[in-house]
C-alpha positions, 0 to 999 in steps of 0.5 A: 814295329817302327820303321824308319820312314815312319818316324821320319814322316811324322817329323815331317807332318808334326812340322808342316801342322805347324807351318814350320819346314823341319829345319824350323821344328828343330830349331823350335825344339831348341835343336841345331837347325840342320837336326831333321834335314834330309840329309841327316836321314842317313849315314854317309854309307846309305845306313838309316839314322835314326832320330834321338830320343832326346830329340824327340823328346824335345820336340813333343815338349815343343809342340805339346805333342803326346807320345801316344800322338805321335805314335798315331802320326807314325801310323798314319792316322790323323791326329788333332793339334793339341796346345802345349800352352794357354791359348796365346802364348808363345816359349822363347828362348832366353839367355843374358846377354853376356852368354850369347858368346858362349860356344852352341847358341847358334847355328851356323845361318845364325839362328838360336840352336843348342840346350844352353838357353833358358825360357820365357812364356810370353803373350801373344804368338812369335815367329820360332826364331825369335829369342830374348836377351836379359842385359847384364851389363850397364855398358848400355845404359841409358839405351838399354839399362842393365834388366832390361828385356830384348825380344830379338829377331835373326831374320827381320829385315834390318834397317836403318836407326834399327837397334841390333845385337851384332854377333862376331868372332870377337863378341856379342854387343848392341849397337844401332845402324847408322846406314844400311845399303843394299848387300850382305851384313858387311854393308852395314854400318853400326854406331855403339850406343851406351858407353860405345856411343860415338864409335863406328862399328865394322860388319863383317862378311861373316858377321850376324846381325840380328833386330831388336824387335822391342825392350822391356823394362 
């Protein structure tokens, strides 16, 4: 018989195996962040909700996990972690640069959420937050010329001369930091680069920047 705090404790063991907190094992498995939060464990009346099989889905698609595994971590038992990938590869995220303005590609922190993306096997090991972009537009050249690739970060420190994405209400653009001083997002101040060159930028209280880690051609 499968309980209810059984499957939820497997979640929570599956995450922690992982190094991830279960709002980062959502978020991994290309979920809203708040999808494994406590308080999602049950409805507002005190009735058990259960996680989806969707969900779930994704989550042993993202962790390489086997149903049969997941099973025994349901059951207590202890289970080897198996790679999903070859060693020394990371799944990304990925979307065009045009789409990021689309409704579901971000949570409400302004992480990558949602099933509208696209992946990318890469080298190396990456933070689950990470995302990349393809550019679409040559409203950025010579900077970042149309094909190009972003690797880009929601939680990176952002610094000054740091190129960034910048998600508004108005619209997804790259633009680079002029100044950064201590405080929220709206204490940034942002120049365009390509055909926005020249022109000052304002950053919002409500505005998500996010560091372009590197660009490949």
């Amino acid at each position: 018989m499968i309980r209810h705090d059984d499957i939820w404790h497997a979640l929570d063991v599956l995450a922690a195996e992982r190094g991830l907190t279960p709002s980062g094992l959502a978020r991994a498995a290309g979920l809203d962040g708040t999808s494994f939060n406590p308080s999602k464990r049950a409805t507002p009346a005190g009735r058990p909700r259960w996680p989806g099989t969707e969900s779930l889905a994704r989550v042993l698609d993202a962790t390489g996990l086997t149903l049969e595994a997941f099973g025994r971590l349901m059951a207590g038992q202890a289970v080897p972690r198996a790679p999903h990938r070859p060693a020394g590869r990371s799944r990304l995220r990925l979307s065009h640069l045009s789409q990021l303005e689309q409704g579901g590609m971000f949570d409400a922190a302004g992480h990558p959420a949602g099933r509208h993306w696209d992946s990318w096997d890469v080298p190396g090991l990456a933070e689950p937050d990470l995302y990349a972009v393809t550019i679409d537009s040559d409203a950025f050249d010579p900077v970042f010329r149309l094909g190009a690739m972003l690797i880009v970060s929601p939680g990176a420190p952002v610094r000054r001369q740091d190129r960034v994405i910048l998600h508004r209400g108005d619209g997804v653009l790259c633009a680079i930091v002029l100044e950064r001083r201590p405080g929220d997002a709206g204490d940034a101040v942002l120049g365009g680069i390509g055909a926005q060159e020249g022109m000052e930028i304002a950053v919002g209280a409500e505005d998500h920047l996010h560091r372009i880690m590197m660009a490949v051609l």
